[in-house]
C-alpha positions as MATLAB code, in Angstrom:
seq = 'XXXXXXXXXXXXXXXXXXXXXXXXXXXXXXXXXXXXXXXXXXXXXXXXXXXXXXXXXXXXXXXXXXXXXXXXXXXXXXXXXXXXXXXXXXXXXXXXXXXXXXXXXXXXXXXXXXXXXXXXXXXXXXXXXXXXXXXXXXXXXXXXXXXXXXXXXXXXXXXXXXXXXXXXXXXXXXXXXXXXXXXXXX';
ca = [
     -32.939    0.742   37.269;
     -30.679   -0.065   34.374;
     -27.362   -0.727   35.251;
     -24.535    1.138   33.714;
     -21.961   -0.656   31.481;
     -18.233    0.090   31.864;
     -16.594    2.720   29.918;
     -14.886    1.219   26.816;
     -10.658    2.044   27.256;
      -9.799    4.002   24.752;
      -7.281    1.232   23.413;
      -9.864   -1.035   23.200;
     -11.726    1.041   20.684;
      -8.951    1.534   19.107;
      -7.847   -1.888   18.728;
     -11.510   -3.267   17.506;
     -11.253   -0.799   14.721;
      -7.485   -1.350   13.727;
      -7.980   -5.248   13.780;
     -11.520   -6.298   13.665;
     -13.804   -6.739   10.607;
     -12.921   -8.168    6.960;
     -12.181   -5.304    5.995;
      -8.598   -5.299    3.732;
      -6.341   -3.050    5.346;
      -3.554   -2.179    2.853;
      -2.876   -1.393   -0.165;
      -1.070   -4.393   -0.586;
      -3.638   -6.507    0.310;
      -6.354   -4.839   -2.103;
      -3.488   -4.946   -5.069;
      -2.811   -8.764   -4.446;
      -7.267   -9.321   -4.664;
      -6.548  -11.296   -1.304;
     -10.485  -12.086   -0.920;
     -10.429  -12.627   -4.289;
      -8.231  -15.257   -3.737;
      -9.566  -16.341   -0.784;
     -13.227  -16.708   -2.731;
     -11.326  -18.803   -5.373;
      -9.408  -21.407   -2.823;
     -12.972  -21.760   -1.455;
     -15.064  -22.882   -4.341;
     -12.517  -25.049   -5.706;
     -12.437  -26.662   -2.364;
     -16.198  -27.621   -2.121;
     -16.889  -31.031   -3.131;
     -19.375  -30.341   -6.227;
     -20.388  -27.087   -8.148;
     -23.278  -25.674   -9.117;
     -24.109  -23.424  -12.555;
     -23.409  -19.742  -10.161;
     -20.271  -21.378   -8.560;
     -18.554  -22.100  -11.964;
     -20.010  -18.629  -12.878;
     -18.438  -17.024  -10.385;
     -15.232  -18.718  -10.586;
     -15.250  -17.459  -14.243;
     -15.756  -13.509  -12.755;
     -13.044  -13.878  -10.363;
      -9.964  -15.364  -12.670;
     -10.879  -12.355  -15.194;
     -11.217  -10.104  -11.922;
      -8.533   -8.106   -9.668;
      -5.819  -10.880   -9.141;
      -5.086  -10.700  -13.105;
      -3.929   -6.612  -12.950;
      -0.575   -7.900  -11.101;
       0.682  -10.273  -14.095;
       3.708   -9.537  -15.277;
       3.247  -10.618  -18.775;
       4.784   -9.715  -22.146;
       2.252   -9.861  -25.643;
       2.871  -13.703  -26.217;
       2.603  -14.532  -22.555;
      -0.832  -12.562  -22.308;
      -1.797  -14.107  -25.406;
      -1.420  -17.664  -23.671;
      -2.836  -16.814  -21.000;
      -6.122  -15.738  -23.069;
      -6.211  -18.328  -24.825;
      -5.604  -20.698  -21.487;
      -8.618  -18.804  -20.362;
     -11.071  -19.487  -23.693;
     -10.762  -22.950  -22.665;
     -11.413  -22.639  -19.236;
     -14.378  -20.997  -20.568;
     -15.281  -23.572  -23.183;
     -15.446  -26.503  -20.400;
     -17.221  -24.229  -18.468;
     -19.772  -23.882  -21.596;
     -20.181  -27.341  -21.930;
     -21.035  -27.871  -17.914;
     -23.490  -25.660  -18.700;
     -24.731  -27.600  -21.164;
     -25.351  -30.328  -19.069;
     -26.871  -28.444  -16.449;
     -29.722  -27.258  -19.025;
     -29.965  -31.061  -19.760;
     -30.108  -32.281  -16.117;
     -33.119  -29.221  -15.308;
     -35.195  -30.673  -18.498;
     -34.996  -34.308  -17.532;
     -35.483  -33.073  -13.655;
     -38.368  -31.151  -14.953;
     -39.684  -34.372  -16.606;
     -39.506  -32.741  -20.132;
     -37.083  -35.868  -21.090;
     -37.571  -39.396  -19.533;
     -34.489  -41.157  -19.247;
     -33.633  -44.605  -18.059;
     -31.898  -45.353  -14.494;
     -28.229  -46.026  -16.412;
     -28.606  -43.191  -18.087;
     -29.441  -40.956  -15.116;
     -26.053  -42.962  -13.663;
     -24.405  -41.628  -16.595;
     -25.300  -37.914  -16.440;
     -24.409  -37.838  -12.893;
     -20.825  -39.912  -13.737;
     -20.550  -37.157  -16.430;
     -21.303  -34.481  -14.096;
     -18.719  -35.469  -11.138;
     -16.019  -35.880  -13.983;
     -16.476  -32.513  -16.010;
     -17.027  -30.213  -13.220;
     -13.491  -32.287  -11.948;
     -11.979  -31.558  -15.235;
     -12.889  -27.975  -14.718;
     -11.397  -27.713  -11.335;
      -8.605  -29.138  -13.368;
      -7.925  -26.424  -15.437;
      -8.586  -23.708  -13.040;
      -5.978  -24.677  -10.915;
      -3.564  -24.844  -14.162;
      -4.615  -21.279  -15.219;
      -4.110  -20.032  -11.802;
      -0.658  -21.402  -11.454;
      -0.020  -20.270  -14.792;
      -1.019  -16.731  -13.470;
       0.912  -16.946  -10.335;
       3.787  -18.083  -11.034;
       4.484  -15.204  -13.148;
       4.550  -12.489   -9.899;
       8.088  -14.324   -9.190;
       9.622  -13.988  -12.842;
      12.190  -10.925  -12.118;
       9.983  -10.131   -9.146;
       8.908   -7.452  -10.878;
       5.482   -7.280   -9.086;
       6.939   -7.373   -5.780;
       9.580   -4.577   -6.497;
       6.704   -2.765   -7.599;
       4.497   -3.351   -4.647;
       7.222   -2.163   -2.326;
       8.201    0.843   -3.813;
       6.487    3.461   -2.157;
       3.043    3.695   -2.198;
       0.718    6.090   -0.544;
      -3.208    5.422    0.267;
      -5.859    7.655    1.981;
      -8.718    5.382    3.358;
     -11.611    7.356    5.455;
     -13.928    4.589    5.793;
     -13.372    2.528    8.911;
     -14.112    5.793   11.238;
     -14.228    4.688   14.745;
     -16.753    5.661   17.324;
     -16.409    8.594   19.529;
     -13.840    7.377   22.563;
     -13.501    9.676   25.846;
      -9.857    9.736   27.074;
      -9.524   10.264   30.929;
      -6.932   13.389   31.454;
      -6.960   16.253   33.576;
      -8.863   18.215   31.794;
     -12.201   15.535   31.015;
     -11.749   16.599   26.869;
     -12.925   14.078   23.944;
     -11.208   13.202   21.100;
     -13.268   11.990   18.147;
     -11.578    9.773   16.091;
     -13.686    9.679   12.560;
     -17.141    9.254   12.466;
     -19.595   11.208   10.306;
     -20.365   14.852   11.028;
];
């Protein structure tokens, strides 16, 4: 005999589908790319990078968070160019990465110094890169506070229609024993 498990409250339901997941909720947070941001803190925080880390770094400073600058020509201009650079030390880690696969794959014999080297070289690129992310995000950044333009913008009055997050059919206890179904698919 299989035991019965309690009745979910309706509240409960309710609450799991307001707050739960990873989902972004608002239009707010989907305009400010907060996972974006979120995936950027993390990589730069890891200790070392690989070739699809700095790869995806590169993706996500020419993804969402960039729509919100508040930029004039010259200032975009700057900015791209700020960007080309991040790119071309990017490039060049690259580079090395080919180079450290071929001697891994014995294709070029080295000596123990210069193995020392590469890896020296390594650590203080793929710092250097970290280096300049950070400037061209603060460079990027600091512009949502010139005039607060961006904010202004964001709090003007916005309306969004989401019908994804549908919640599961909940039974509310009344008089009359009715259900109210709250989303779902049909």
């Amino acid at each position: 005999m299989q035991q019965q498990q309690p009745a979910k409250s309706y509240e409960s339901q309710l609450s799991r589908g307001l707050y739960g997941g990873t989902v972004e909720k608002t239009f707010v947070d989907k305009v400010l790319a907060k996972e974006e941001v979120n995936e950027i803190k993390q990589l730069m925080q890891k200790s070392t990078l690989t070739r699809e880390d700095l790869l995806k770094l590169l993706y996500l400073l020419a993804g969402n968070e960039i729509k919100l600058l508040n930029f004039g020509e010259f200032d975009r201009y700057l900015l791209g160019k700020f960007f080309a650079w991040v790119r071309d030390f990017v490039s060049c880690a690259e580079l090395l990465f080919d180079y450290k696969d071929r001697v891994e794959r014995k294709e070029v014999k080295i000596s123990k110094l210069a193995r020392a080297a590469l890896k020296n070289s390594e650590t203080m690129l793929l710092h250097d890169i970290k280096f300049v992310i950070d400037i061209y995000c603060y460079l990027g950044r600091s512009t949502l506070s010139l005039g607060a333009v961006s904010f202004d913008t964001l709090t003007s009055q916005r309306f969004e229609y989401a019908y994804s997050n549908a919640l599961p059919v909940a039974t509310v206890p009344d008089n009359k024993g009715f259900q109210i179904k709250l989303g779902g698919k049909k």
